[in-house]
C-alpha positions as CSV (number, residue, x, y, z in Angstrom):
1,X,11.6,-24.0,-55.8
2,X,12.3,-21.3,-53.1
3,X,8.9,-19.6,-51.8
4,X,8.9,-16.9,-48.8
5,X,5.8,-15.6,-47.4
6,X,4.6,-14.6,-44.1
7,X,4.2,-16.9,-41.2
8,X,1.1,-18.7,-40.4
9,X,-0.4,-20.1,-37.1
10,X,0.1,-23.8,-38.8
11,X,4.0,-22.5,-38.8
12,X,4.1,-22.9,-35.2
13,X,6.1,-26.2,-34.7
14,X,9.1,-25.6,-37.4
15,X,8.9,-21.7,-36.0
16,X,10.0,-23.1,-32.7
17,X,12.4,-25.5,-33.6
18,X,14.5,-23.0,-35.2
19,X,13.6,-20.1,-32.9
20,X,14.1,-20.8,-29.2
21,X,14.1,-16.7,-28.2
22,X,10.2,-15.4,-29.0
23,X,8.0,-15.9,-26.3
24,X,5.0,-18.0,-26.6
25,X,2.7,-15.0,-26.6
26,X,4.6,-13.0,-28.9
27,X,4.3,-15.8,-31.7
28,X,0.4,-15.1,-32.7
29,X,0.9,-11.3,-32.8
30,X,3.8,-11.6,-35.4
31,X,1.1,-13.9,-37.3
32,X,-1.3,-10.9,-37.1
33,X,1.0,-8.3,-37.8
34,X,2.9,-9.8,-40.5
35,X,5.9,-10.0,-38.9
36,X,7.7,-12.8,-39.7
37,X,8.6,-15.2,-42.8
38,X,9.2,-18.5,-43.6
39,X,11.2,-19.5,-46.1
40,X,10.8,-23.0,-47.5
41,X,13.0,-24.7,-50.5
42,X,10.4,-27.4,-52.4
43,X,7.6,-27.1,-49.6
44,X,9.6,-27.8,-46.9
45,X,10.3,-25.1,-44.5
46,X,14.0,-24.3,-44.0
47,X,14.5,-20.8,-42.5
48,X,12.8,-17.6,-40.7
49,X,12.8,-14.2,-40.6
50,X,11.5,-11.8,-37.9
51,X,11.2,-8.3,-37.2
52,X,9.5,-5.2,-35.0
53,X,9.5,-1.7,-35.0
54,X,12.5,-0.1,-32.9
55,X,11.3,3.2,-31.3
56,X,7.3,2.2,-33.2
57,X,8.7,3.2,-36.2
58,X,12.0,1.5,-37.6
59,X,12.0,-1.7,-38.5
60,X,14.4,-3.7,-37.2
61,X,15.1,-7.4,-37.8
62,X,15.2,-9.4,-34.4
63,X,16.0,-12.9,-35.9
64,X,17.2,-14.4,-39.2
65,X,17.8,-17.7,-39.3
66,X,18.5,-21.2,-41.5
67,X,18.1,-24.2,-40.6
68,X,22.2,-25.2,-40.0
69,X,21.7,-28.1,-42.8
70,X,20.6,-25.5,-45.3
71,X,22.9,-22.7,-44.9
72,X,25.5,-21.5,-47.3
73,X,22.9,-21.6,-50.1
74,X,21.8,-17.3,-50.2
75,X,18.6,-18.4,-48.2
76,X,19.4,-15.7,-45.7
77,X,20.6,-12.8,-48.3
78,X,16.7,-14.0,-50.4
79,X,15.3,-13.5,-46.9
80,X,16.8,-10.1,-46.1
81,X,16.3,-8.9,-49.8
82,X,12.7,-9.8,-50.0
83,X,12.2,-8.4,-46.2
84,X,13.8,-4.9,-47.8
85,X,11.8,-5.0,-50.8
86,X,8.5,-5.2,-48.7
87,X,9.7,-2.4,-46.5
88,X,10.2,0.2,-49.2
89,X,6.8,-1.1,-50.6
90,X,5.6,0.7,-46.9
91,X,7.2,3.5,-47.3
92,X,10.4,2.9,-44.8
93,X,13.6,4.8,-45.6
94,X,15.8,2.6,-43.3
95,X,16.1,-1.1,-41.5
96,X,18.0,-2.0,-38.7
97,X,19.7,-5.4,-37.2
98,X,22.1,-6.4,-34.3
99,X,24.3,-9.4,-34.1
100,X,26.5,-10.2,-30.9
101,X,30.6,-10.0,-31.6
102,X,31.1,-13.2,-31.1
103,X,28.6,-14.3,-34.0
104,X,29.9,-14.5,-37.3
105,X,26.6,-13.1,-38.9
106,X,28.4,-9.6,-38.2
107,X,30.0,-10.0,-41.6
108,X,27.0,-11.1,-43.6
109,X,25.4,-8.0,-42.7
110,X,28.3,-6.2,-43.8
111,X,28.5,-7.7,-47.1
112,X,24.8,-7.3,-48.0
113,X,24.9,-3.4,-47.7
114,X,24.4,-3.0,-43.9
115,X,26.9,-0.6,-42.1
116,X,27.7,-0.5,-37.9
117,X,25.7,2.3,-36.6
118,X,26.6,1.6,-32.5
119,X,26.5,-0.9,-30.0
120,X,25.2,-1.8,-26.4
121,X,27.0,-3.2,-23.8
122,X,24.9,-6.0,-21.5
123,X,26.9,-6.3,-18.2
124,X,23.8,-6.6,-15.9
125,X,24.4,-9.5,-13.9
126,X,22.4,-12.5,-14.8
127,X,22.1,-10.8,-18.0
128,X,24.8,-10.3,-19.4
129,X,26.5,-11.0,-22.9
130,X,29.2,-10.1,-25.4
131,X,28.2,-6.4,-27.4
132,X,25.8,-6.7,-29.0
133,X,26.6,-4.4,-32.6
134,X,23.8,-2.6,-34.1
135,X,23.7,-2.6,-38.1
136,X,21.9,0.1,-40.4
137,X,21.0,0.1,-43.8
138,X,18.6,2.9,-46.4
139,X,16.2,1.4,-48.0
């Protein structure tokens, strides 16, 4: 049985081992805000979802991820669909997402409805990265 619902403080240690990019400090506030999800497959916990609000008012999701053992199975499309469904519950008319170009989630965006809407270049030294594409989609 597949259950998502939002992440709790007792989350803490799978959250991590799947997400090595949200800073300590940052993990109780998306507890608070309801800003994250775990999805787990027969109790056990086997992806994540997390999001913000580009410019306060656009949600935007920062990280989707499955465990590498578990992917393949439509964990991440349940995960984006139920994440959508909540949003236009609130009243949002769009989401947003980004994937690098060398990351092959690009396409999976694509494929469940989201469309390229820009990109930014990172060429800072020290910081930078392949382009990062930006993906748009109306709720």
């Amino acid at each position: 049985m597949t259950e998502i619902r939002y992440v709790q403080m007792a989350d803490r240690e799978f959250w991590y081992q799947l997400d090595r990019h949200l800073p300590e400090s940052e993990f109780a506030a998306k507890v608070r805000d309801k800003q994250g999800y775990v999805l787990s497959e027969d109790h056990h916990p086997v992806g994540l979802l997390r999001y913000h609000l580009f410019w306060d008012n656009t949600p935007f999701c920062s990280m989707l991820f499955i465990d590498p053992g578990f992917q393949g199975r439509g964990y991440g499309r349940q995960m984006m669909a139920h994440w959508e469904q909540e949003l236009r519950a609130q009243g949002y008319p769009a989401a947003l997402t980004s994937t690098r170009t060398d990351e092959t989630a690009q396409h999976f965006y694509r494929k469940i409805g989201y469309r390229d809407c820009g990109c930014l270049v990172m060429d800072v030294p020290g910081a930078a990265q392949p382009m990062e594409i930006f993906f748009v989609k109306a709720l």
